[in-house]
FIDRENKE-248443 format. One record per residue: residue number from 1; z, y, x of N, C-alpha, C in turn. Coordinates in steps of 0.05 Angstrom, whole numbers, plus 5000, padded with zeros to 4 digits. Layout:
# residues N
node pos=NUM | n_w=Z | n_v=Y | n_u=X | ca_w=Z | ca_v=Y | ca_u=X | c_w=Z | c_v=Y | c_u=X
...
END
This chain:
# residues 140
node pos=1 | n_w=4422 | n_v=8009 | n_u=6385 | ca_w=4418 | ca_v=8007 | ca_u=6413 | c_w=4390 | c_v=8019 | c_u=6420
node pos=2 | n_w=4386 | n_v=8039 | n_u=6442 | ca_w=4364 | ca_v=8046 | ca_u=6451 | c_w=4357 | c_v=8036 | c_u=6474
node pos=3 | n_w=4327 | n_v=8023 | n_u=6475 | ca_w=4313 | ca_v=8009 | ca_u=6497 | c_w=4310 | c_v=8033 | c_u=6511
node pos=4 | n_w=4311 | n_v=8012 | n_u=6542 | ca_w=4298 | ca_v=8026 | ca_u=6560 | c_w=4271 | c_v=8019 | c_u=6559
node pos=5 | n_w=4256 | n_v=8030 | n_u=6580 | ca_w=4221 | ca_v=8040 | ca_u=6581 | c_w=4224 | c_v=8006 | c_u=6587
node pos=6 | n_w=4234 | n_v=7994 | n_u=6614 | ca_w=4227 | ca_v=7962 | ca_u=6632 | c_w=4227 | c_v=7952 | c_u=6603
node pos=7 | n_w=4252 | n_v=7953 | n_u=6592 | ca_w=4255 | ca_v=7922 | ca_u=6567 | c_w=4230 | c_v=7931 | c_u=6557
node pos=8 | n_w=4224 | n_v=7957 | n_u=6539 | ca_w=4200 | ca_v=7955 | ca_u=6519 | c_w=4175 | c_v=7947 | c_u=6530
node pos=9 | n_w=4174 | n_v=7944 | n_u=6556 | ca_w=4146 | ca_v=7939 | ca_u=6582 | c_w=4151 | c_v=7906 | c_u=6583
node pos=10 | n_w=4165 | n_v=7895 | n_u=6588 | ca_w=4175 | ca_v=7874 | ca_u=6588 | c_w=4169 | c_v=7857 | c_u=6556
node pos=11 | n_w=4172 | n_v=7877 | n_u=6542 | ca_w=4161 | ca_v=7855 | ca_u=6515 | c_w=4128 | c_v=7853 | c_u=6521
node pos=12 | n_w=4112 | n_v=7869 | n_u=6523 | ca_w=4087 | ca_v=7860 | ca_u=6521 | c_w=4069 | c_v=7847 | c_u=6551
node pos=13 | n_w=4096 | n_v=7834 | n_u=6562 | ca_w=4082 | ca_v=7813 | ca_u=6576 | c_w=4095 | c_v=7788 | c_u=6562
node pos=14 | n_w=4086 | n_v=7786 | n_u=6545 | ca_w=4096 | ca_v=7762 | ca_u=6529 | c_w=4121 | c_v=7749 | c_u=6512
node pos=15 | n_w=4139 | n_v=7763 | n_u=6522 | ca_w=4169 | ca_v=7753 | ca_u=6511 | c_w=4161 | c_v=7763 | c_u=6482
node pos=16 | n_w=4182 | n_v=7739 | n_u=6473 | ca_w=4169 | ca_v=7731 | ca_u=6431 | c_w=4187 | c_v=7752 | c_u=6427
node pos=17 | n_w=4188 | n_v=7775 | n_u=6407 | ca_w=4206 | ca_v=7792 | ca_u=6393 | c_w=4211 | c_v=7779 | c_u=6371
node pos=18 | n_w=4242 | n_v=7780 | n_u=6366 | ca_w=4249 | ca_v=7780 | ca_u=6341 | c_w=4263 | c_v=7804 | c_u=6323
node pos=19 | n_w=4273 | n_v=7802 | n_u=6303 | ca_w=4286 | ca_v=7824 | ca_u=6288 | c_w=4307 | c_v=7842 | c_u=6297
node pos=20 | n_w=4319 | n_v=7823 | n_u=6318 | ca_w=4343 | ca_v=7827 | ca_u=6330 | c_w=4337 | c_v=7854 | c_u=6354
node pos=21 | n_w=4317 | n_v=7854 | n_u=6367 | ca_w=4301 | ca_v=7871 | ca_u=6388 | c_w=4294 | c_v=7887 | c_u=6381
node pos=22 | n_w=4280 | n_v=7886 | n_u=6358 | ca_w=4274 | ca_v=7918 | ca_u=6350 | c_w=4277 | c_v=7930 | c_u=6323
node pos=23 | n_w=4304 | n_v=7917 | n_u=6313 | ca_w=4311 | ca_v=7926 | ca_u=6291 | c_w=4311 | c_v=7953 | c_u=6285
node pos=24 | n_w=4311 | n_v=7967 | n_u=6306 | ca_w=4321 | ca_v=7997 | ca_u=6313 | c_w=4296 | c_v=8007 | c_u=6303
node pos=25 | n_w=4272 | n_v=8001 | n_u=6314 | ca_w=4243 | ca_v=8012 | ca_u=6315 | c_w=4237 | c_v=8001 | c_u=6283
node pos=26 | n_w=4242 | n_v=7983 | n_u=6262 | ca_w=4240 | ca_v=7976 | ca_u=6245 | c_w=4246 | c_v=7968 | c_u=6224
node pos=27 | n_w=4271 | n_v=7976 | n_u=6220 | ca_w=4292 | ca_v=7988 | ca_u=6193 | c_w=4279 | c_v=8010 | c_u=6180
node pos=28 | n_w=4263 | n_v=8026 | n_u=6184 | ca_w=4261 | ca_v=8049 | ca_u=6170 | c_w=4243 | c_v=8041 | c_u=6139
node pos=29 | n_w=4226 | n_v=8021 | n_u=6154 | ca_w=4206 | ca_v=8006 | ca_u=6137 | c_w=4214 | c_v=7973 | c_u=6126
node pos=30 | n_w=4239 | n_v=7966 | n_u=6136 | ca_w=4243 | ca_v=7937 | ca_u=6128 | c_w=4241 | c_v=7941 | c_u=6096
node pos=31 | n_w=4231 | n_v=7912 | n_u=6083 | ca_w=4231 | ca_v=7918 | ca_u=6049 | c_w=4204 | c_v=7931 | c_u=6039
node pos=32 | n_w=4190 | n_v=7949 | n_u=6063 | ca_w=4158 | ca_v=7955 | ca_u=6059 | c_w=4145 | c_v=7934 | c_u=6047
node pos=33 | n_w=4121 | n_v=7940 | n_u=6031 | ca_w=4098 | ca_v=7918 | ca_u=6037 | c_w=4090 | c_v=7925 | c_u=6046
node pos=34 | n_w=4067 | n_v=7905 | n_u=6059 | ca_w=4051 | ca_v=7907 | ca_u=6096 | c_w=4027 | c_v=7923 | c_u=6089
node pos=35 | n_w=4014 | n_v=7925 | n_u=6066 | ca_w=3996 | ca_v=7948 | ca_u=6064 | c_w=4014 | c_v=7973 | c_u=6056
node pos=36 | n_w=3994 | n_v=8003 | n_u=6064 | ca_w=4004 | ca_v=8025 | ca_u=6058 | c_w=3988 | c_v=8037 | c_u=6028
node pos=37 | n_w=4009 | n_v=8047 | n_u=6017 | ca_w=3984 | ca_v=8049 | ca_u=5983 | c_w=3983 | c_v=8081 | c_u=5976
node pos=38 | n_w=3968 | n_v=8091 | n_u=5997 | ca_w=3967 | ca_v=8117 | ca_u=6000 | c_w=3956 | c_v=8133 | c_u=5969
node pos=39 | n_w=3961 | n_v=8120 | n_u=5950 | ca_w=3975 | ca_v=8138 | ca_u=5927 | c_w=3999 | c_v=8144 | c_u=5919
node pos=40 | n_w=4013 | n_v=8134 | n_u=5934 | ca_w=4048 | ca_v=8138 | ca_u=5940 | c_w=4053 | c_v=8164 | c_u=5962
node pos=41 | n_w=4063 | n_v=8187 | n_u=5951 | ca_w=4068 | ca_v=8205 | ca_u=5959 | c_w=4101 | c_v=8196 | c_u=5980
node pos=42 | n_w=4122 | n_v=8187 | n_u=5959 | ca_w=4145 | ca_v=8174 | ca_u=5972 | c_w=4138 | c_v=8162 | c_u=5998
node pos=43 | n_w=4121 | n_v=8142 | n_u=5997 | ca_w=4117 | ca_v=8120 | ca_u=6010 | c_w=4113 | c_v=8135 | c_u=6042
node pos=44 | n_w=4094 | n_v=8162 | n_u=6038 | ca_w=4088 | ca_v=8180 | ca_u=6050 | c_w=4110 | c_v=8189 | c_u=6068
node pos=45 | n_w=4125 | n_v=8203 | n_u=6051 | ca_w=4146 | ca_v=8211 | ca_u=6065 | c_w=4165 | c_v=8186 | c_u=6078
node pos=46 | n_w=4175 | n_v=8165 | n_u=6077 | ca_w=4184 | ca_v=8144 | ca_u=6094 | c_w=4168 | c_v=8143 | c_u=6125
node pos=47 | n_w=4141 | n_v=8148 | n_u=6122 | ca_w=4119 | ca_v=8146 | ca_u=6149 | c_w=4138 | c_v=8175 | c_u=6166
node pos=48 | n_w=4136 | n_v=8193 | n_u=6155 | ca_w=4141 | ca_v=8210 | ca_u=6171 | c_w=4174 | c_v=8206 | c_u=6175
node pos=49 | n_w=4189 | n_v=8204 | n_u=6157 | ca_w=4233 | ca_v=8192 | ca_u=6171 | c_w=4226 | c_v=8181 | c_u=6197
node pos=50 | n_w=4198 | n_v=8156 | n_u=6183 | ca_w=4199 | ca_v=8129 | ca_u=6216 | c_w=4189 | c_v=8146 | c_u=6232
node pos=51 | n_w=4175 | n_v=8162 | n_u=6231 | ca_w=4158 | ca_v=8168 | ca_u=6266 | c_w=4179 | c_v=8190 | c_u=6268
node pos=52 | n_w=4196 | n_v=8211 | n_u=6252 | ca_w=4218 | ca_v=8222 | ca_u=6265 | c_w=4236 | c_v=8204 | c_u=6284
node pos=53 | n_w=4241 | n_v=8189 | n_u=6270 | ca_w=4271 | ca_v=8172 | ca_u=6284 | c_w=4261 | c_v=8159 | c_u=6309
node pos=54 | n_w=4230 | n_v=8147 | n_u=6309 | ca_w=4222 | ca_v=8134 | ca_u=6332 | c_w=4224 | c_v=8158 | c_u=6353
node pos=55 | n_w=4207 | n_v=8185 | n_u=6346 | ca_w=4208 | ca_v=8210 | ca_u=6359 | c_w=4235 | c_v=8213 | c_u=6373
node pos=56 | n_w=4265 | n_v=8216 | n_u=6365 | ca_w=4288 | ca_v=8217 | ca_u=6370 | c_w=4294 | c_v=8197 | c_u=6397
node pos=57 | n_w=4292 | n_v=8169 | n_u=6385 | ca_w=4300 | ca_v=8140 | ca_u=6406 | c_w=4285 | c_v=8141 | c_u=6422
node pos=58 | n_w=4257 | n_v=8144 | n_u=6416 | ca_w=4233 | ca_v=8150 | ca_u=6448 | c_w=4218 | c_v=8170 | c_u=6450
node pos=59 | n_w=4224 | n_v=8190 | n_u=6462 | ca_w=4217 | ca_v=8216 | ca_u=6464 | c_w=4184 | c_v=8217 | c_u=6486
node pos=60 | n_w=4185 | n_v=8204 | n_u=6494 | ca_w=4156 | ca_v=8196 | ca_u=6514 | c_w=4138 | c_v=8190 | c_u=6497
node pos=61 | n_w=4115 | n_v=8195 | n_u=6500 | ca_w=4086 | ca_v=8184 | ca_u=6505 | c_w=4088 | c_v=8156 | c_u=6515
node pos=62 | n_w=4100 | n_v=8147 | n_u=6538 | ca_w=4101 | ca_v=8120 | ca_u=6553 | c_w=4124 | c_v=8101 | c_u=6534
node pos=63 | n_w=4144 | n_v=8109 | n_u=6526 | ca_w=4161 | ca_v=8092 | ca_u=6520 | c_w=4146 | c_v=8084 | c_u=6493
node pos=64 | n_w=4133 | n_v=8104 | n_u=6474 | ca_w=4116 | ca_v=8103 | ca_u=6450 | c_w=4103 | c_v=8080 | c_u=6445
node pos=65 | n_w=4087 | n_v=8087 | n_u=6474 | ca_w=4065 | ca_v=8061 | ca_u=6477 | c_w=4071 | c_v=8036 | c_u=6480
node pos=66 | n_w=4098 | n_v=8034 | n_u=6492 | ca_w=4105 | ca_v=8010 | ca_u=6503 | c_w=4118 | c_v=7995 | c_u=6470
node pos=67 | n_w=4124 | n_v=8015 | n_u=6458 | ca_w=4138 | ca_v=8014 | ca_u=6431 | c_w=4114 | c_v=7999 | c_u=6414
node pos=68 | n_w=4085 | n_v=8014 | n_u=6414 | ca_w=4061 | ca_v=8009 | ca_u=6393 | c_w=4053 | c_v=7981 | c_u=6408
node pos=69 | n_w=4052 | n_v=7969 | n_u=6432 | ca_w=4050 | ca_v=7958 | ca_u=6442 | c_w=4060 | c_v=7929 | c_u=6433
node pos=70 | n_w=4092 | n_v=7936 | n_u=6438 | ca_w=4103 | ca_v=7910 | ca_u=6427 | c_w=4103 | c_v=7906 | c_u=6398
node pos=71 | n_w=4098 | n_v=7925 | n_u=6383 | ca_w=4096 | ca_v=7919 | ca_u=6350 | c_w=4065 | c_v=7909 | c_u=6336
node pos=72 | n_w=4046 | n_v=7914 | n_u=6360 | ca_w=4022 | ca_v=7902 | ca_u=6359 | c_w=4014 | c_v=7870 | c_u=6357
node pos=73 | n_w=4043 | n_v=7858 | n_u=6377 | ca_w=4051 | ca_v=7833 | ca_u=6383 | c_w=4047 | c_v=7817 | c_u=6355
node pos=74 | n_w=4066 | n_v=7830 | n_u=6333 | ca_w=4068 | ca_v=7821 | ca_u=6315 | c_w=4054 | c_v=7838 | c_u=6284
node pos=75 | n_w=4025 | n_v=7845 | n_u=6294 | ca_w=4010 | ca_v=7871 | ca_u=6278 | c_w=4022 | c_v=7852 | c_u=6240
node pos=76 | n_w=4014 | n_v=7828 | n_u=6241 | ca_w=4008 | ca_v=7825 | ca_u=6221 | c_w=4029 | c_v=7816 | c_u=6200
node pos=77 | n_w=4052 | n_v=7810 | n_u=6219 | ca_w=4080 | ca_v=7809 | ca_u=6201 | c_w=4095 | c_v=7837 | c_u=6190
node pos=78 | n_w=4087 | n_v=7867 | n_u=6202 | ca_w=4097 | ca_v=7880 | ca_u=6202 | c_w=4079 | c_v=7906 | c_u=6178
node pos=79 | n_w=4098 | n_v=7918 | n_u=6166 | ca_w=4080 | ca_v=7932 | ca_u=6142 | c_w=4069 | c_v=7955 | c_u=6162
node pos=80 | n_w=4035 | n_v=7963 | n_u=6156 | ca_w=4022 | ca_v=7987 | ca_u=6170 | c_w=4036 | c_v=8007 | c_u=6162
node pos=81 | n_w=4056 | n_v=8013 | n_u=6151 | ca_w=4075 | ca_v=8042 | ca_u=6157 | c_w=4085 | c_v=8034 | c_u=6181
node pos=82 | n_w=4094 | n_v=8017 | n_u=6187 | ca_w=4105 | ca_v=8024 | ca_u=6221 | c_w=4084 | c_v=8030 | c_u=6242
node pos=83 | n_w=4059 | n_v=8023 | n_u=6235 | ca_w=4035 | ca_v=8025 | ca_u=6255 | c_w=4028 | c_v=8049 | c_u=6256
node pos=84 | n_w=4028 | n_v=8059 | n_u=6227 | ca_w=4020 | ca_v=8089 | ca_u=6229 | c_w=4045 | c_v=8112 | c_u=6232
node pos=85 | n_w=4070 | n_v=8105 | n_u=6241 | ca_w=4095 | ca_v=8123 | ca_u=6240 | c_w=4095 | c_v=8117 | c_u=6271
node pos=86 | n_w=4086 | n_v=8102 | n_u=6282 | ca_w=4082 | ca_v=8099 | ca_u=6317 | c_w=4064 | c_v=8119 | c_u=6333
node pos=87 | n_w=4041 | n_v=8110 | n_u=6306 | ca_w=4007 | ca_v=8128 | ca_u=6323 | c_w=4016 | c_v=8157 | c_u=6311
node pos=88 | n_w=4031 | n_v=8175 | n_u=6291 | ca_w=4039 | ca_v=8196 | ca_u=6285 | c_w=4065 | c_v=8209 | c_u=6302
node pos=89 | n_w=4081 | n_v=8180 | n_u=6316 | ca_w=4106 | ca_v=8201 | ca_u=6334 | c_w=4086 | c_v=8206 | c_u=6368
node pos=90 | n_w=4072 | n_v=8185 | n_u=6368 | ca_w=4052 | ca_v=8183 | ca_u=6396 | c_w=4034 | c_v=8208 | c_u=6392
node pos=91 | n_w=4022 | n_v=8226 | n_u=6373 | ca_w=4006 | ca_v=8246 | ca_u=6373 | c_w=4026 | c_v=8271 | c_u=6370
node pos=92 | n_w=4051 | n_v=8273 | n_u=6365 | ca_w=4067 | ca_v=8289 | ca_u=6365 | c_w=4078 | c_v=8298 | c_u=6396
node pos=93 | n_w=4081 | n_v=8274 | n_u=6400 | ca_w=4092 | ca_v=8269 | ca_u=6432 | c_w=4074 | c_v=8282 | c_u=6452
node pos=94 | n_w=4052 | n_v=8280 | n_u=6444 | ca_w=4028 | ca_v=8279 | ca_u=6466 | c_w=4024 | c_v=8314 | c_u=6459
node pos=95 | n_w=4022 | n_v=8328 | n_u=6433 | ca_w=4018 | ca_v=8353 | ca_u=6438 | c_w=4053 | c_v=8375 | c_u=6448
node pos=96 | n_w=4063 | n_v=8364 | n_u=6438 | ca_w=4096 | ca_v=8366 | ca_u=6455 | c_w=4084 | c_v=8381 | c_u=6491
node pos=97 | n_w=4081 | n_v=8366 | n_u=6494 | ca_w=4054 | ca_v=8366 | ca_u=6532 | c_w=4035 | c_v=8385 | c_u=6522
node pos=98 | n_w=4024 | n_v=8385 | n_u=6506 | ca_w=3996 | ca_v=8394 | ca_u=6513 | c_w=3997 | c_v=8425 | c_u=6514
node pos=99 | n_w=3982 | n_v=8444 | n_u=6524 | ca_w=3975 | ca_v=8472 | ca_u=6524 | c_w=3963 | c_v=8473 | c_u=6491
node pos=100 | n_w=3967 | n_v=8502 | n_u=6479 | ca_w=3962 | ca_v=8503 | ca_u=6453 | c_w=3934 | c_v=8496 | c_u=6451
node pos=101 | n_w=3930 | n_v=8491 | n_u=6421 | ca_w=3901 | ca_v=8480 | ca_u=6411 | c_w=3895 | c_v=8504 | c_u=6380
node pos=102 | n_w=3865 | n_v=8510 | n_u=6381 | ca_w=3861 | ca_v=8511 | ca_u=6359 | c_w=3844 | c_v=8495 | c_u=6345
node pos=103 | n_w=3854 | n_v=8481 | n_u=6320 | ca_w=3843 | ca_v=8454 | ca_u=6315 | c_w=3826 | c_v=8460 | c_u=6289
node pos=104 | n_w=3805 | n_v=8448 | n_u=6272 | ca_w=3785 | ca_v=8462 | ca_u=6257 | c_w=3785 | c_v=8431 | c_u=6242
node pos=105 | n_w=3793 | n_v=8424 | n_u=6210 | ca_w=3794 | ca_v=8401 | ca_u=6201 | c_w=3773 | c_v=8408 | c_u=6184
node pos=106 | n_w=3753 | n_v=8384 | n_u=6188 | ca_w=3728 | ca_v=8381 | ca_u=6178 | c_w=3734 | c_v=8354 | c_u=6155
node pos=107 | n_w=3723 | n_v=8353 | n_u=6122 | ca_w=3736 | ca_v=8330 | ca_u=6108 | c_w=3705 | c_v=8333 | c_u=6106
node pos=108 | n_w=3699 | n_v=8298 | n_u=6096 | ca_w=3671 | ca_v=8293 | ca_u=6074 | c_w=3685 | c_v=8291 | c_u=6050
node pos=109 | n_w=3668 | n_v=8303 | n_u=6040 | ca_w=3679 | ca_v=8311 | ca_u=6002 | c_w=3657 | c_v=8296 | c_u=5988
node pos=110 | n_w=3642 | n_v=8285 | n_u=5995 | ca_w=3615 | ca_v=8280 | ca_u=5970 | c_w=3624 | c_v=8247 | c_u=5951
node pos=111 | n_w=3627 | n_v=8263 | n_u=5928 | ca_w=3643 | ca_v=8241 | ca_u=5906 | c_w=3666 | c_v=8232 | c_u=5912
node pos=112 | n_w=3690 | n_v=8252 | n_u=5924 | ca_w=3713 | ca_v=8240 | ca_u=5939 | c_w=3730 | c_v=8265 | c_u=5923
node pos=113 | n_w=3720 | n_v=8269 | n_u=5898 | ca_w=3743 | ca_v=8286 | ca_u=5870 | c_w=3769 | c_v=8268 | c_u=5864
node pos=114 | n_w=3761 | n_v=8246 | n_u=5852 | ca_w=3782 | ca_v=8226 | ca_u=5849 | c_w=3801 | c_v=8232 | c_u=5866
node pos=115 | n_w=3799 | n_v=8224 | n_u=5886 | ca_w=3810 | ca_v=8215 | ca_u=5921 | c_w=3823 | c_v=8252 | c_u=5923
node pos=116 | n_w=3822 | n_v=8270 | n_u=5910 | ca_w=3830 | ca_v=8292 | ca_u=5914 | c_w=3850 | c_v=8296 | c_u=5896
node pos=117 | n_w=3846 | n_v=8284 | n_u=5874 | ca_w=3879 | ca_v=8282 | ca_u=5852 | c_w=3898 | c_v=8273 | c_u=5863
node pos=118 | n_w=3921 | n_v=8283 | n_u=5848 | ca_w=3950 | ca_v=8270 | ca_u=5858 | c_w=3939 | c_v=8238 | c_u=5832
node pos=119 | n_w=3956 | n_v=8220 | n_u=5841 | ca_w=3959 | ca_v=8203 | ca_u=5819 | c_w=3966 | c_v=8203 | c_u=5788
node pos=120 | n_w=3978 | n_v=8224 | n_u=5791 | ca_w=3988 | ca_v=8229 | ca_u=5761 | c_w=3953 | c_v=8240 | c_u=5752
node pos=121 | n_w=3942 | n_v=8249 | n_u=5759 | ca_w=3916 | ca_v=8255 | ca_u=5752 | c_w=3894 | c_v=8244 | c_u=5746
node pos=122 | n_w=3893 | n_v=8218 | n_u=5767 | ca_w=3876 | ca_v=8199 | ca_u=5773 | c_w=3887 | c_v=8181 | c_u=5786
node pos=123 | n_w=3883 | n_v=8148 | n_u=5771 | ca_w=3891 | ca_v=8126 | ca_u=5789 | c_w=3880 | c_v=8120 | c_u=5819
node pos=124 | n_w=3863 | n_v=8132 | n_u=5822 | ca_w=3851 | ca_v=8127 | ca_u=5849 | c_w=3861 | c_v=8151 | c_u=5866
node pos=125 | n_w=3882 | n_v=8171 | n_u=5854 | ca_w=3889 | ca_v=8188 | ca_u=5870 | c_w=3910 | c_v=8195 | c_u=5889
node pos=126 | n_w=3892 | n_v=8195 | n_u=5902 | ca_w=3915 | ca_v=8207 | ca_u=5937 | c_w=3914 | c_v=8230 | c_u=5937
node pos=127 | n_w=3916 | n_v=8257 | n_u=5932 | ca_w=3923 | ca_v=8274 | ca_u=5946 | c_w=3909 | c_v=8286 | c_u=5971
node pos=128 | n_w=3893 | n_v=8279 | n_u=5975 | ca_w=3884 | ca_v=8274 | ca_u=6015 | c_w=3884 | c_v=8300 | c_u=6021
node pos=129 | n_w=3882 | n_v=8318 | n_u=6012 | ca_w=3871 | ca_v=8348 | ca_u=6024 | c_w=3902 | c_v=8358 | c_u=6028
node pos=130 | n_w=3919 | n_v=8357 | n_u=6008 | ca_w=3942 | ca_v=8367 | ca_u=6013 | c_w=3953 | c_v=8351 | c_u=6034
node pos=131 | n_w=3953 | n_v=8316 | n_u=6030 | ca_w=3966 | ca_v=8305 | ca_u=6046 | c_w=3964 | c_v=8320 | c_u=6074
node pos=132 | n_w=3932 | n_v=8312 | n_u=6081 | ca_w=3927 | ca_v=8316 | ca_u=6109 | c_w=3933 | c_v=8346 | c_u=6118
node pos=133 | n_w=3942 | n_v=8365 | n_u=6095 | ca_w=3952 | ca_v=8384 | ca_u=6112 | c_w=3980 | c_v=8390 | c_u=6119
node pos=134 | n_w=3988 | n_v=8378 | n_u=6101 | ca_w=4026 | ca_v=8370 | ca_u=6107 | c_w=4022 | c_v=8357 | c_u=6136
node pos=135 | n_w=4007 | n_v=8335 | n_u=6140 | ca_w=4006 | ca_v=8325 | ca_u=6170 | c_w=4004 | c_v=8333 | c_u=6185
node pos=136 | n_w=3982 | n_v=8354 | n_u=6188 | ca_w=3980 | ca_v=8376 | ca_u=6205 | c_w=4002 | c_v=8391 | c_u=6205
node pos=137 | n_w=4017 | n_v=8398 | n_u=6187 | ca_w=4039 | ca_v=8419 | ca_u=6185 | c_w=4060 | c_v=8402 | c_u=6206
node pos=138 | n_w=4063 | n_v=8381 | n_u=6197 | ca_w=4086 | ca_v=8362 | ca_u=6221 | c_w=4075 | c_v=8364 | c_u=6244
node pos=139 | n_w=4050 | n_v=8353 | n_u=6250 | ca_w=4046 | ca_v=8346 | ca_u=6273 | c_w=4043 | c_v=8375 | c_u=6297
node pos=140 | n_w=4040 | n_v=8396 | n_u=6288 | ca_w=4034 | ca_v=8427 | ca_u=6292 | c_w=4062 | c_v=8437 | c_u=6294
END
């Protein structure tokens, strides 16, 4: 079932959500744990399915919000892949609108080698340089 904009506006004046309401917005991630362990490349790719499919059911900026809105209700029962597959279909959405950009990604690198391995390389490794340009590649 796809909400309209009123119902999702209507949850964050207080009506309690349960599973039943926004199973739709939160299947992608059910079975998550509520931290994200951004040495998980996989895990990665699930963030981007959810903010596709949310992208699909709410195609707005407004319906988005009303979406990040009501899942805020319940920030701390819910795993931050859904928080961040919300704030990733909401910046998609928003340049969707926007007149083109040329965008210039600035990283701090100082003792952040580790943090630049994949995991198989290093336990403390994320990937981040590639990651964040695959992100850009979606979100572009």
């Amino acid at each position: 079932r796809v909400f309209t904009l009123p119902e999702l506006q209507s949850w964050k004046s207080g009506v309690v959500l349960n599973a039943a309401n926004y199973s739709n917005v939160t299947d992608p991630v059910s079975g998550e744990p509520l931290a994200l362990d951004l040495t998980d490349a996989a895990a990665l790719d699930r963030v981007y399915a959810a903010a596709d499919r949310l992208l699909q059911t709410y195609p707005t900026v407004d319906a988005l919000q009303a979406v990040e809105a009501a899942l805020l209700e319940r920030q701390r029962e819910l795993p931050t892949m859904i928080h961040l597959a919300v704030k990733l279909a909401k910046s998609k959405a928003l340049m969707a609108v926007c007149p083109p950009v040329f965008v210039t990604m600035i990283t701090a690198m100082y003792n952040e080698k580790n943090r630049m391995c994949s995991k198989d390389e290093h336990p403390n490794g994320e990937n981040f340089l590639v990651n964040k340009s695959r992100e850009m590649e979606w979100l572009f």
